[in-house]
N, C-alpha and C positions, 0 to 999 in steps of 0.2 A: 480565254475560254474557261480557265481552272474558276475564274473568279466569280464567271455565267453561273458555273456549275454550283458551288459553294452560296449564291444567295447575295449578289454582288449586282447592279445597284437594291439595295433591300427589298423584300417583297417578288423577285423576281427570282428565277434559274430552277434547278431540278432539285435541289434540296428543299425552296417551298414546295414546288411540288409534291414529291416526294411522302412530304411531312404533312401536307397541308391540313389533314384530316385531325391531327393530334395539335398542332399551331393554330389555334384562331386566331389570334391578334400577332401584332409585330412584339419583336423582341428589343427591347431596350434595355440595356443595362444603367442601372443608376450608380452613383459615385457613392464610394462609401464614405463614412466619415472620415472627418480628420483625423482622430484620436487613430485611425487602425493604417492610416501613411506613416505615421511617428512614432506605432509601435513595431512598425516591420521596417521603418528605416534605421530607424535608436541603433538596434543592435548591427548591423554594418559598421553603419559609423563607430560604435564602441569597437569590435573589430581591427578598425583599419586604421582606427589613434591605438590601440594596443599594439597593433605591429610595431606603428613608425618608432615607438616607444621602447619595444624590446628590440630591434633590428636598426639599429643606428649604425650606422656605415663607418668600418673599421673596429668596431667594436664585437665580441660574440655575447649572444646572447644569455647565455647558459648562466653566467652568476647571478644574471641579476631576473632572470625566470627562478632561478632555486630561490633566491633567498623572497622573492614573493610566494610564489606557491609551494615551497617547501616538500613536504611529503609527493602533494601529489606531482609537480612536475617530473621527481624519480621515477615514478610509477609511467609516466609517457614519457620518458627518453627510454624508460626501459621496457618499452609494449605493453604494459602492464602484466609483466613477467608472463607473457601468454605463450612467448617458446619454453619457459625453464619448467612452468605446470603441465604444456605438452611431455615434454621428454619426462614427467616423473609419473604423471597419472596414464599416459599411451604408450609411450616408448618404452620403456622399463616394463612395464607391465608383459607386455606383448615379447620383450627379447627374452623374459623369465620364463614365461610360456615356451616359446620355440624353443630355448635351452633344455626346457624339462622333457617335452616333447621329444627333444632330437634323442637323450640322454635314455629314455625309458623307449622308445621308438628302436633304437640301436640295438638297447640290450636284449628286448625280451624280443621283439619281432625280428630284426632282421640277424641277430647273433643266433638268438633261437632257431631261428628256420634254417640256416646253413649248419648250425650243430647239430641237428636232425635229420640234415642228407647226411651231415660227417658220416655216421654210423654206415648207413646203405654205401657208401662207396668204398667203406673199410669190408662190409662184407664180400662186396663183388672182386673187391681187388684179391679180397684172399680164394675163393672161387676161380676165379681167375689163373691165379700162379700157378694150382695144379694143373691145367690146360697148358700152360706157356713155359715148360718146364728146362727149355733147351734140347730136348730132342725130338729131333723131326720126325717121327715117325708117331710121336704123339701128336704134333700140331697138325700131320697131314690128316690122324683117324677124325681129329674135331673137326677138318676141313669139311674130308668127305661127309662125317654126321652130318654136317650143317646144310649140307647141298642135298643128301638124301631127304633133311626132313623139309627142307624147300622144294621138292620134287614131289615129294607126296603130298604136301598141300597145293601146290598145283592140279595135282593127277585127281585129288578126291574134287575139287571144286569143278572141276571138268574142261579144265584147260586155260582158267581166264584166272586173273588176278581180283578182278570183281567180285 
């Protein structure tokens, strides 16, 4: 059915259809030369005699890849240093960043901003002690202050918290 569809026996199914209007003639494809089998098969072949060549069984291959390609085979056993220029031009770069960042982030923003309540909570706390002086007859006058002037903002708003 797939094969109906795709133009299977030629001239027939829904893709001439389909096409028909853009296809006037059948489609043949011709052979190409020789010269372009011998240049796409050459290098396989070159290929697959270099393997048998380097990878001779019981043998590793590695001395005798170095001393042919020398420089470059270092360069692909070693990725082409593409982890060690990551970590110097990405890595490095980016933890120097966050460090500086954490470092000037600490001190001026978040040291800053709590040395800045420091101040307000040294006021209230001294504010505060004369209130909480140990004797009860002070704590109770602050009590009742506090409940009267909760009662009169009550009583002015007209009875709602609203």
């Amino acid at each position: 059915m797939s094969a109906g569809c795709l133009g299977y026996p030629e001239g027939t199914g829904a893709i001439y259809e389909y096409l028909g209007s853009v296809i006037k003639q059948p489609i043949h494809a011709e052979h190409p030369p020789t010269i372009y089998w011998i240049v796409t098969i050459l290098p396989g072949l070159l290929g697959i005699g270099l393997a048998l060549l380097f990878y001779v069984p019981g043998k590793s291959p590695e001395p005798l890849v170095s001393k042919v390609f020398g420089f470059l085979a270092d360069l692909f056993v070693h990725k082409l240093y593409l982890d060690e220029l990551y970590e110097a031009f990405v890595v490095q770069p980016i933890k120097m960043l966050a460090q500086f960042c954490s470092q000037i982030g600490d001190m001026f923003i978040l040291d800053g901003f709590l040395h800045s309540w420091r101040e307000v909570f040294v006021f209230w706390g001294k504010a505060m002690r004369r209130l909480h002086s140990g004797q009860i007859q002070a704590s109770l006058a602050s009590f009742l202050a506090g409940v009267f002037i909760l009662l009169s903002y009550i009583l002015i708003r007209g009875g709602t918290w609203n």
